[in-house]
N, C-alpha and C positions, 0 to 999 in steps of 0.2 A: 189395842191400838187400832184406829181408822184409816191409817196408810199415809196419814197429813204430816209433812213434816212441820217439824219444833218452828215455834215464831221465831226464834234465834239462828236460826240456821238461814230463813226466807227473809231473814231482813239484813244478811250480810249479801251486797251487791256479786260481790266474786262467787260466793258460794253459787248464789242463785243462776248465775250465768253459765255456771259449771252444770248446772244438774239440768239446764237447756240443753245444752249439748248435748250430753251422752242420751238425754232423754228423744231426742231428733236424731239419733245414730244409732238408736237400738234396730229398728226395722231395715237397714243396712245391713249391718252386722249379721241381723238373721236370716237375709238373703245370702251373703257372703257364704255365711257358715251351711244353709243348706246347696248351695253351689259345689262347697268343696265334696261334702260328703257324697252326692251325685257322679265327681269328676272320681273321686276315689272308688266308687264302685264300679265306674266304667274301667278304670286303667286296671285295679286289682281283683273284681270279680267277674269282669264282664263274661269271662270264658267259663263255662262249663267245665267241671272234672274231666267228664266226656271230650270237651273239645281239647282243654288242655294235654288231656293225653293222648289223643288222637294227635293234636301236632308235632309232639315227643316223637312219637311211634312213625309218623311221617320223615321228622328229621334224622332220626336213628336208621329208617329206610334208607333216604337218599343218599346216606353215605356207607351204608351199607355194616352196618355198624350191629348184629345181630345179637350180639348179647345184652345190649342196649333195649332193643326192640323185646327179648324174651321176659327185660324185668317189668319189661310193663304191664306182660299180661295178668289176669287174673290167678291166686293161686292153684285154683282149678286145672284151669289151661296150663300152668307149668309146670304142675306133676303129670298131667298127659302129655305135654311134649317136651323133649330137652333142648336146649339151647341148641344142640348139635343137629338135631331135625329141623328145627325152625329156620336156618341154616340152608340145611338142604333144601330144602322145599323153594325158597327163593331162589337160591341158585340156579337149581333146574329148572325153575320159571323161566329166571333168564338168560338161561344156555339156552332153552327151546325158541324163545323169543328173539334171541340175539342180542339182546338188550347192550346197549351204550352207554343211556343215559336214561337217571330217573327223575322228575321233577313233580312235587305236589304244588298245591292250591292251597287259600285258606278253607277248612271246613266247614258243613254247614250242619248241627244239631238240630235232634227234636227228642227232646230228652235228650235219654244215654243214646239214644241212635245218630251217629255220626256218618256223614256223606262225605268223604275226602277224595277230593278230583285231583286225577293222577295225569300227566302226561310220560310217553315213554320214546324213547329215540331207542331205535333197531338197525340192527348193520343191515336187511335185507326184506324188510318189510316195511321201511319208511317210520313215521311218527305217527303212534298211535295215542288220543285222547278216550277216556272214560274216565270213572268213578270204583272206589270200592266204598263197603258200608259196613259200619263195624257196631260192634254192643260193645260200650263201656262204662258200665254203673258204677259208682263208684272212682271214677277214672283206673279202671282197670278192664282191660280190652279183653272179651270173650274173644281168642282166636280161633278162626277153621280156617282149615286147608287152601278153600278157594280165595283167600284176601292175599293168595301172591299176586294173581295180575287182575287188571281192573276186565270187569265183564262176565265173569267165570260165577258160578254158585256153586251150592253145594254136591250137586249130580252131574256137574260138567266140567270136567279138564281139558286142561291146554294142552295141544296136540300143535305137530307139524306135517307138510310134507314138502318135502323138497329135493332139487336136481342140479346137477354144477353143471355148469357152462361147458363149451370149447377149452379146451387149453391153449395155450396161447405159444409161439415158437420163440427158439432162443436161436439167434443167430450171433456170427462171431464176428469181429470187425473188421475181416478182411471180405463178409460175406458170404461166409459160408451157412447155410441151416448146420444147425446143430442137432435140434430136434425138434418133428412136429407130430400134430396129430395127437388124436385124444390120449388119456392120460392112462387107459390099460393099454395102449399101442403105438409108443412113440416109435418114432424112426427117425432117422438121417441119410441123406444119398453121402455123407461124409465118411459114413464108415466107422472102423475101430476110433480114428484121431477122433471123429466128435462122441463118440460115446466113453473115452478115457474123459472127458473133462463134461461132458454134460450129466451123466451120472442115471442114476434110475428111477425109477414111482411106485412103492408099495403100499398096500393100505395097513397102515397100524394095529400094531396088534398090544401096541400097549396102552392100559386105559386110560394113564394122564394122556398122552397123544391123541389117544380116542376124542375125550371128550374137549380137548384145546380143537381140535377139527369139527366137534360138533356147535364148541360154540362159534365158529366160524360160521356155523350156516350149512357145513355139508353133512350129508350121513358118514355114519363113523367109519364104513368100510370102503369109503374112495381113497385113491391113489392119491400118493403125495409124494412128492421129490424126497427120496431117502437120502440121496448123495449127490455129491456132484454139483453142477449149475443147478437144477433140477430143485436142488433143497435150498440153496443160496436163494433163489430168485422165486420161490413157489408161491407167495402171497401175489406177487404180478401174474406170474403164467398163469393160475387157477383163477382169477376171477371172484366176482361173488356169486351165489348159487340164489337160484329164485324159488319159488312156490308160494305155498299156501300154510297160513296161522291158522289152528281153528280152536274153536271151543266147542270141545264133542264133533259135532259134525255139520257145525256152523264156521264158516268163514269172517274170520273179525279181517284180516290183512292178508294185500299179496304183495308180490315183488316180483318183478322180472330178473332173470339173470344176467349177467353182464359179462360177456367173457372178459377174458385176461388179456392186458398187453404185452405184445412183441416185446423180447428184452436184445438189446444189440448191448452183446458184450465188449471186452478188451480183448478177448482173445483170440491172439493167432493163431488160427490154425498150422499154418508152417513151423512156427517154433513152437506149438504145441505139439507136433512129432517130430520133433528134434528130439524134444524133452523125454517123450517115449522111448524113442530112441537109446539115449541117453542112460535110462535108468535098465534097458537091456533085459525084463522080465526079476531083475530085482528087488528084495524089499526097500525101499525108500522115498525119498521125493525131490520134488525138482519144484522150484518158482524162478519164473524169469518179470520181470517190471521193464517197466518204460522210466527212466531215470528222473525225465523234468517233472513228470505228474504223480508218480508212484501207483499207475497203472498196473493192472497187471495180465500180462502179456501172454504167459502158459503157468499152468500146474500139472501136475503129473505124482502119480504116488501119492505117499501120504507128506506132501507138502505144507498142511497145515494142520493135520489133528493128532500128527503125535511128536509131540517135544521130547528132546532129548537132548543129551551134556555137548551143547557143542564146544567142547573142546578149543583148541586156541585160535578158531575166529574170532570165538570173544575178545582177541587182544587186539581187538582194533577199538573197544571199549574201553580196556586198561588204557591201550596208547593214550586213547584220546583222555583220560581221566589224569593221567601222569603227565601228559602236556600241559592240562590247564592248571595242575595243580603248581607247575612250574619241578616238577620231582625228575625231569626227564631231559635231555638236549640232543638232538641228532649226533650231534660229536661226542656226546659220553662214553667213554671205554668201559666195559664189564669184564672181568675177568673170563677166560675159556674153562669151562668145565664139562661135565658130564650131569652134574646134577645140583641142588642147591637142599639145604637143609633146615626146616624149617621145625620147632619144637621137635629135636630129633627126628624128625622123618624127613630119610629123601626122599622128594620129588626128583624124579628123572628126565633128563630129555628123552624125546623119542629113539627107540633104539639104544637106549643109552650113550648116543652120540656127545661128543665134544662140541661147543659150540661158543661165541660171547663176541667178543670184540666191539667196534661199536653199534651203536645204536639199532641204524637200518641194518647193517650185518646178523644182531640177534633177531630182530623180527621177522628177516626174511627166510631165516633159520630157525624160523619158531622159537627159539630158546625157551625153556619154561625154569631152565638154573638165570635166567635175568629176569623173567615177567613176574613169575611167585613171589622172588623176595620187594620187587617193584612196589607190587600190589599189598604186600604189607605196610611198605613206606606209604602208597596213598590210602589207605584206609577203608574200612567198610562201606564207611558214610558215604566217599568221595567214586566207591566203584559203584553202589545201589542206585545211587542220583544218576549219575551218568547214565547207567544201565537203564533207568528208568525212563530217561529222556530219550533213550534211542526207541522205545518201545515197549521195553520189558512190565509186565502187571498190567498192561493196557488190554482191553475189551479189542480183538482183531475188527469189529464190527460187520465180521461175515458168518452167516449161518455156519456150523461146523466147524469154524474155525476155532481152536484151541490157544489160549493165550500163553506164551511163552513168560516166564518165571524164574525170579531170584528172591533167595529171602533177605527178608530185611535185614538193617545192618545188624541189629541188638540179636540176631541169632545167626548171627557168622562172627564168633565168640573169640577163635582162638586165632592164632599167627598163623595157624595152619591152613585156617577152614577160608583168612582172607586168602592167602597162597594159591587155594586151591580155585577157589570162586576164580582169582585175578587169571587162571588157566581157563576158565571155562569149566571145571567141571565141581568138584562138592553139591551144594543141589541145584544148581544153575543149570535153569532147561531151556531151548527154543527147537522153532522150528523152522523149515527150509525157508518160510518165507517171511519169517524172521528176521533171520539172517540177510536174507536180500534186500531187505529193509534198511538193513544196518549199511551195507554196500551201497546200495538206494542214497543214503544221507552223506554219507563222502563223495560221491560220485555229484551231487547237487549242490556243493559247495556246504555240506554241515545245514542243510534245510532239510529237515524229512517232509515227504510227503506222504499219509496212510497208506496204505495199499489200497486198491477201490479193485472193483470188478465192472464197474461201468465207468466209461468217460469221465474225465476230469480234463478243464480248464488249464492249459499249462500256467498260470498268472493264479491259479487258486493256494489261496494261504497254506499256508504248512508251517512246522512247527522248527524254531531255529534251536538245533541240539548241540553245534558246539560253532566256533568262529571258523569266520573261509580259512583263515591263515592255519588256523591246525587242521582243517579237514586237507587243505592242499598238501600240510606235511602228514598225513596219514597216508595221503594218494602216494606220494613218494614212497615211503615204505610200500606199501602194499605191490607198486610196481618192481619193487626189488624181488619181492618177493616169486614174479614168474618172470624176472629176467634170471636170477642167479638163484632165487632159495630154494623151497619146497613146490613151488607150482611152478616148475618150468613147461610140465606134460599140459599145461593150456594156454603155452604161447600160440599165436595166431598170426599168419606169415602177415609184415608190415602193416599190424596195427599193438599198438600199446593196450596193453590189458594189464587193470590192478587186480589183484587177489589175495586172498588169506584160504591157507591150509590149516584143517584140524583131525586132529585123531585124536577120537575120545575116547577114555578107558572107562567101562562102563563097570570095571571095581571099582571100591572105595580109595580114591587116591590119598587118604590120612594115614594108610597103611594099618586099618582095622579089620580088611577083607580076610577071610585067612584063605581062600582062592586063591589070591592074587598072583603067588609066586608060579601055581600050577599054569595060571593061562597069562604070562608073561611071557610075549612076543607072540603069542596067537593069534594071527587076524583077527579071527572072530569076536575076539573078543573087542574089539574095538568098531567105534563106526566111524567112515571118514569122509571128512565134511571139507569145501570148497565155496567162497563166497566171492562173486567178481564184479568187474563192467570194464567196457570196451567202447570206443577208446578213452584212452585215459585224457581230459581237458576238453572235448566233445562227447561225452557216453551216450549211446544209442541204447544201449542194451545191458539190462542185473540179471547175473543168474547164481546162482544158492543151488547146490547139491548135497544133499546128507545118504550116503549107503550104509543101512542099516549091516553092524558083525562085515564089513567089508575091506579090512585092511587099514592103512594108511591114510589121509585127507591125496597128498599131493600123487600117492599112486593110483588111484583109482575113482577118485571125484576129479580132482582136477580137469584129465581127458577127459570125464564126462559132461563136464562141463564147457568144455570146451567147442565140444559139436554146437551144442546151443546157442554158445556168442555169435559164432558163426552166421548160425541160420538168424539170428537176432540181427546181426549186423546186414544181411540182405534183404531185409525189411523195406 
């Protein structure tokens, strides 16, 4: 054949029209087609192994993502290093560095050698820009050591030196210094009252601590607020620490240091030695708050780091859980007894007392023969929520502070175990300032407001945990409770004061202890707890008392808590 086509084909018009065309769209077409092939090797091969892995290995970086980063290396490289080293080594890059934030660039090859420009954000040496350079043949990265931070080779490591600032003074909000002066030698002209709530500064001896302070920027053996205001407020007091980055014994970054700012707390001095006072060289704790902000006013003792069964203050929870539930009425009459019986186990009143009649009569009499079986009628579910809304399971949002806890409902199982919760005590824990919290939200009309240690806005949101109308008839109860019940030792000459007494048994109240019977009626064995404000309809002043093995709530917290409203009230 000569490539001509057939006379029968060129002498049909349509045909011949047809084979114009495609024949004047072929040199199209193969411009077309090699366009595509062009755009497809920029979109699908444009990257180098090398680069491609290089951006892996960058992406895997910036988020920190290191076992990511270890598959990438060559096999070589990761039988010499384990994922757990490779790990380390960045870390401590940037603990030393102080590092924030990491952010790469796109790369730039020649060959398998890849230039990946890094930037780096540091708490105390500002933002630093470089490069590192990596070997990836194959798209598999020869790793060393030095490609933690950009700058560094292979005979030079990242080094620091550095010095903290001034410490920074805590004053109280009546004005008092609290403490000043550097951080191996605080003082206060305050005395004992500012060093019970300002607390102390040791240097850490343990190595999480260690190195949470190193990456902070200071050497591992500085002071730091152990307790106290001191450990609450230590990222303001301390400051950032300045110096010098190096590589070897070159200077890449500096920083000045910055001291710390002044913190003006909530606390009164005056009712923070009340509060001392109060607790009389006992174990226990004291928290007093400012009612409309949920301020807070004094601590004392272990007011917030160690939880324990408060006993039947919690029945200001039940109340309010059996009010809303509708399970309750002020005029309900309860039989008088001595105890209630709940899956065969009495539960006793305190002292084994007689007590019932209506409503406010049991609660100001603590009854636990009317709360237990109460708190069966409203249910796990209905006493956990409530619980939860007054505070319970919540993050205190203060350093040291210890969140007070109930377990949930699906493991408060039996009739007993709601009984005993609906008392306060099965594994139902809080703490002194807790509990003043819970006073705190009746006292403010059923609004909580957090507990803060610095100023709060009276007009700032808070959280609404039950309606004005039953918080107003909680207030009622609770005033029954030190005009006629268990807290009359913290009436206060012509002012109205609400309260709830508890004495918690720190046996097993399901009657599993086999103690029990031994140290029934023993002080000791019981802690007793008191939770108030003053005055009742205007509240100036919350105070929460728990005395650890101390008896009664209404014998021996009450009065001591009572000093406190006092000194709260002449504010």
């Amino acid at each position: 054949m000569d490539g001509s086509l057939p006379s029968e084909v060129t002498s049909n018009p349509i045909v011949e029209r047809r084979r114009r065309l495609i024949h004047r769209a072929l040199p199209v077409l193969a411009v077309l087609a090699l366009g595509a092939f062009v755009v497809g090797v920029t979109l699908g091969g444009g990257d180098s192994k090398a680069e491609q892995a290089t951006r892996d290995f960058a992406a895997a970086w910036v988020r920190e993502d290191y076992a990511a980063m270890h598959r990438l290396l060559s096999p070589e490289r990761r039988a010499a290093v384990s994922r757990e080293q490779l790990a380390a080594a960045y870390r401590d890059a940037a603990a030393t560095a102080t590092v924030t934030r990491i952010a790469t660039s796109d790369p730039e090859s020649d060959g398998d050698v890849v230039r990946l420009p890094v930037t780096v954000d540091t708490r105390i040496f500002g933002r630093l820009e470089g490069e590192i350079v990596l070997s990836a043949p194959e798209g598999e990265i020869d790793w060393e050591p030095h490609l933690v931070f950009p700058g560094l080779t292979p005979s030079i490591a990242l080094d620091r030196r550095t010095s903290a600032p001034a410490r920074a003074k805590l004053v109280s909000a009546d004005g008092v210094v609290l403490a000043e002066g550097p951080a191996d030698a605080r003082s206060s002209p305050a005395g004992d009252v500012a060093a019970s709530i300002a607390g102390g500064l040791e240097a850490p001896t343990d190595a999480v601590e260690q190195q949470v302070l190193y990456e902070r920027g200071f050497p591992r053996d500085t002071p730091v607020g152990a307790s106290g205001l001191e450990r609450v407020f230590e990222r303001r007091l301390a400051g950032t620490p300045g110096g010098e980055l190096l590589a070897g014994s070159k200077v890449i970054a500096r920083g000045e240091p910055r001291p710390g700012r002044a913190v003006r707390t909530t606390i009164d001095t005056r009712v923070q030695e009340a509060a001392n006072l109060a607790l009389a060289g006992r174990l226990g704790g004291v928290a007093a708050l400012e009612p409309r902000t949920g301020e807070i006013i004094a601590l004392a003792g272990i007011a917030f780091s160690a939880p324990q069964p408060p006993g039947s203050t919690f029945k200001i929870v039940t109340a309010t859980a059996a009010l809303e539930a509708r399970k309750v009425k002020l005029a309900d009459e309860f039989p008088v007894a001595t105890a209630a019986t709940i899956d065969g186990v009495e539960l006793e009143n305190a002292n084994g007392e007689s007590c019932g009649g209506d409503f406010a009569s049991s609660f100001a009499h603590s009854c636990n023969s009317v709360f237990a079986p109460l708190g069966v009628e409203v249910g796990a579910e209905r006493l956990v929520e409530a619980a939860e809304r007054f505070g319970w399971n919540e993050d205190p949002g203060i350093s040291g502070a210890l969140p007070s806890t109930i377990p949930p409902a699906s493991e408060i199982a039996t009739p007993l175990e709601v009984g005993s919760t609906a008392i306060g005590q099965f594994r139902t824990l809080a703490t002194p300032l807790q509990m003043a919290s819970v006073a705190q939200t009746i006292a403010n009309g059923g609004i909580r407001k957090r507990p803060s240690l610095v100023p709060q806005p009276a007009n700032a949101a808070g959280r609404r945990v039950t309606s004005q109308a039953i918080a107003k008839t909680v207030e009622k109860l609770m005033l029954g409770v030190v005009e006629f019940g268990t807290g009359t030792l913290a009436h206060v000459d012509g002012v109205e004061v609400a309260g709830k007494t508890g004495t918690a048994e720190l046996g097993d109240t399901r009657g599993e202890d086999p103690d029990a019977a031994l140290l029934d009626g023993d002080p000791s064995n019981t802690d007793a707890w008191f939770t108030s404000y003053a005055p009742a309809g205007k509240p100036r002043i919350v105070v929460a008392v728990m005395l650890v093995r101390n008896g009664a709530g209404g014998a021996t917290a009450a009065p001591a808590a009572q000093g406190v409203l006092v000194a709260g009230l002449k504010r």
